[in-house]
C-alpha positions as CSV (number, residue, x, y, z in Angstrom):
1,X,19.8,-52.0,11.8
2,X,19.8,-52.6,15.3
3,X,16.4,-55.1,16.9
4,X,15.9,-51.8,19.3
5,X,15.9,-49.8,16.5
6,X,13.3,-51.5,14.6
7,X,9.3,-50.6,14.9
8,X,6.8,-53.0,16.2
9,X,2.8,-53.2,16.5
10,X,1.8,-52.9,20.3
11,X,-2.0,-53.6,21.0
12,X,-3.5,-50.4,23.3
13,X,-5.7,-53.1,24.9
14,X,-4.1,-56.4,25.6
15,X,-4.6,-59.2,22.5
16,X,-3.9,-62.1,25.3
17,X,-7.2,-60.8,26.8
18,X,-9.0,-60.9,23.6
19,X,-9.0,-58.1,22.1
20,X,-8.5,-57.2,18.4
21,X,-6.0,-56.4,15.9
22,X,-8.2,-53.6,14.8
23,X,-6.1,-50.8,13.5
24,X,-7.6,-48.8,16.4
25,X,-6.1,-51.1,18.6
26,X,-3.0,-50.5,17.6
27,X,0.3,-48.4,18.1
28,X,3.4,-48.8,16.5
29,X,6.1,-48.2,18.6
30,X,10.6,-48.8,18.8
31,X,11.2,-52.6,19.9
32,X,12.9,-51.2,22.9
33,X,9.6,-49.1,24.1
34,X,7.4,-52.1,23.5
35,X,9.7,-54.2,25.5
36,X,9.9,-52.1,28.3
37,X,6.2,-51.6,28.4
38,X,5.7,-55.6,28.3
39,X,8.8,-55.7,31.3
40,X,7.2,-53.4,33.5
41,X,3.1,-53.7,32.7
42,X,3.0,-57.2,31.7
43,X,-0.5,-57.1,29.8
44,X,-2.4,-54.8,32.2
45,X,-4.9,-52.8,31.3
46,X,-4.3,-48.8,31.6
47,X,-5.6,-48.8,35.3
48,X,-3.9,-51.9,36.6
49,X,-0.6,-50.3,35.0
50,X,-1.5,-46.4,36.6
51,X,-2.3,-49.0,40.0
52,X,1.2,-50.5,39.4
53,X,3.1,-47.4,39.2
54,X,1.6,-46.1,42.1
55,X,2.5,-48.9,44.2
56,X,6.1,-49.0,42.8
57,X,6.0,-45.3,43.7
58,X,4.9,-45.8,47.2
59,X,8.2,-44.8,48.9
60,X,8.2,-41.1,47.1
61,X,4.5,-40.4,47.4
62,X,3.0,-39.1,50.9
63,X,0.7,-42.0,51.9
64,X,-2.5,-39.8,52.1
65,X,-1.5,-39.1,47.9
66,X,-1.3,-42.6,47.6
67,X,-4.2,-43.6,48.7
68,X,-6.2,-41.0,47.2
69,X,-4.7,-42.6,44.1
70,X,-5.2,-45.6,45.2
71,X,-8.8,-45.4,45.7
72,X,-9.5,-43.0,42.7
73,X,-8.3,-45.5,40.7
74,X,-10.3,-48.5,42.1
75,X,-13.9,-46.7,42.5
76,X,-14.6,-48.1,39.1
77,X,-13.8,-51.9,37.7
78,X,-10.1,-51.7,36.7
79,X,-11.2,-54.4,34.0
80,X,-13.6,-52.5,32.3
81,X,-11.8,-51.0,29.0
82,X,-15.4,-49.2,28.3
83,X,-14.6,-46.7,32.0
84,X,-11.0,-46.4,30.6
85,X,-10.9,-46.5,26.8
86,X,-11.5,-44.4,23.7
87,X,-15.3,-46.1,22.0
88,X,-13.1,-46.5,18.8
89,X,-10.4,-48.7,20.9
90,X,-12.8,-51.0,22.5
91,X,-14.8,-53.6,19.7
């Protein structure tokens, strides 16, 4: 069987920033997902990613969309997995 065929465990909120291996915590996924998501996200957290995308999308968005992302997205902390996550996902 192929590596990208093959299933791995992806932690929903990054271990590297200390969070757990709870099983709520985690999502098994295809090697070739998880990669990607580590290629393009690093180990951001869901609003730093949705931030991310935006950015890269900056060219196909109408600036005045953009920033309303833009600054939807920032009116809270961006680090704060309790505004962004499910209780259960957060420990």
């Amino acid at each position: 069987m192929k590596s990208e065929d093959q299933y791995s465990r992806h932690h929903i909120l990054p271990k590297s920033r200390f969070w757990s291996s709870e099983p709520s915590n985690i999502e098994i996924m295809k090697n070739s997902i998880h990669r990607s998501l580590h290629t393009l996200f690093q180990n951001q957290m869901i609003a730093e990613q949705l931030i991310t995308t935006v950015e890269l999308s900056g060219k196909a968005l109408r600036e005045d969309v953009r920033q309303w992302l833009l600054d939807t997205l920032t009116s809270k902390n961006i680090h704060d997995p309790y505004t962004w996550y499910k209780d259960e996902c957060v420990r």
